[in-house]
N, C-alpha and C positions, 0 to 999 in steps of 0.2 A: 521660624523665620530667621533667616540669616542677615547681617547688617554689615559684612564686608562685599567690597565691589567685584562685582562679576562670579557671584556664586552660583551662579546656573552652567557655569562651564567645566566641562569634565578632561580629563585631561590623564593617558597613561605611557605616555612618552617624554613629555616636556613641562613635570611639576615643578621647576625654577625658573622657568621661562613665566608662567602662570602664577608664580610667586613675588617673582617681578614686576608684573601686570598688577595686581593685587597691590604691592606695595606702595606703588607709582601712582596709583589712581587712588590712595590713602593720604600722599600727602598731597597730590591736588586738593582733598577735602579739607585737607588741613590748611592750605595754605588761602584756600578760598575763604575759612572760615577767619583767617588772620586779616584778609582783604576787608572781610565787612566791619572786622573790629578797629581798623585802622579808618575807614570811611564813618563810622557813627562815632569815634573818637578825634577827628578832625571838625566836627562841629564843634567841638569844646574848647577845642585848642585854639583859640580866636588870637585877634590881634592885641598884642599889650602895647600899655603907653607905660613910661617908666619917668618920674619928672625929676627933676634935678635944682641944686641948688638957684633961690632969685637970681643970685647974686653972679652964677656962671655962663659962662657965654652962649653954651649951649642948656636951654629950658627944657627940653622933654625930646626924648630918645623914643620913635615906633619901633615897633620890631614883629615880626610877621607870626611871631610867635613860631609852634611847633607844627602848623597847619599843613604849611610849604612841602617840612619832613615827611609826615605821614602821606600826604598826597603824593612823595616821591616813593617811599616805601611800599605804598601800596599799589604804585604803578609796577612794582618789580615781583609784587606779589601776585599782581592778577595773570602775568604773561607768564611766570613760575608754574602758577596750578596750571592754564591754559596748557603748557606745556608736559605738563606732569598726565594732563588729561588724556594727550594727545598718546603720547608713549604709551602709556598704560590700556589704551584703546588698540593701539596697532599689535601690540603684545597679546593683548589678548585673543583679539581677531584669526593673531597668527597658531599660537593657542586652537583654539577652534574650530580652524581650517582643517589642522593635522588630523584633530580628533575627530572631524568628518571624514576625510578622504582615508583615513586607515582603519576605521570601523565599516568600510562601504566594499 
């Protein structure tokens, strides 16, 4: 059993083109798997209150914590892989084609 993406596809013309494909659709996984780490690590990262001196004008400071961040980071993460998905699927497709219509 093989565990890199799109190993069913054979290829005697265009093995960089299909290493491409492969690589592309590698860091989609990666970056999906960064997505979910950032989404189950944004539930920790909750809101802080930070309190400050009686005596100062200002009594206690919120701050949104690191919530905000990871929800931004992971927004950049999901459309990354999506993209990474996307590429790596046309690549391969294209890949494929060849090695249909010049085997035929």
């Amino acid at each position: 059993m093989k565990f890199y993406p799109h190993s069913k596809i054979k290829t005697d013309n265009l093995p960089t083109l299909l290493f491409a494909a492969r690589a592309t659709s590698a860091l989609g996984y990666i970056f999906s798997l960064v997505t979910i780490l950032l989404w189950i690590s944004s539930i920790f990262l909750g809101q802080r209150t930070m309190y400050g001196d009686p005596n100062s004008p200002v009594l206690s400071v919120s701050w949104d914590g690191a919530r905000g961040l990871a929800w931004l980071f992971s927004a950049g993460t999901v459309s990354t892989a999506l993209f990474c998905f996307i590429v790596g699927g046309l690549c391969a497709a294209v890949v494929s084609f060849e090695y249909k219509y010049t085997k035929s």
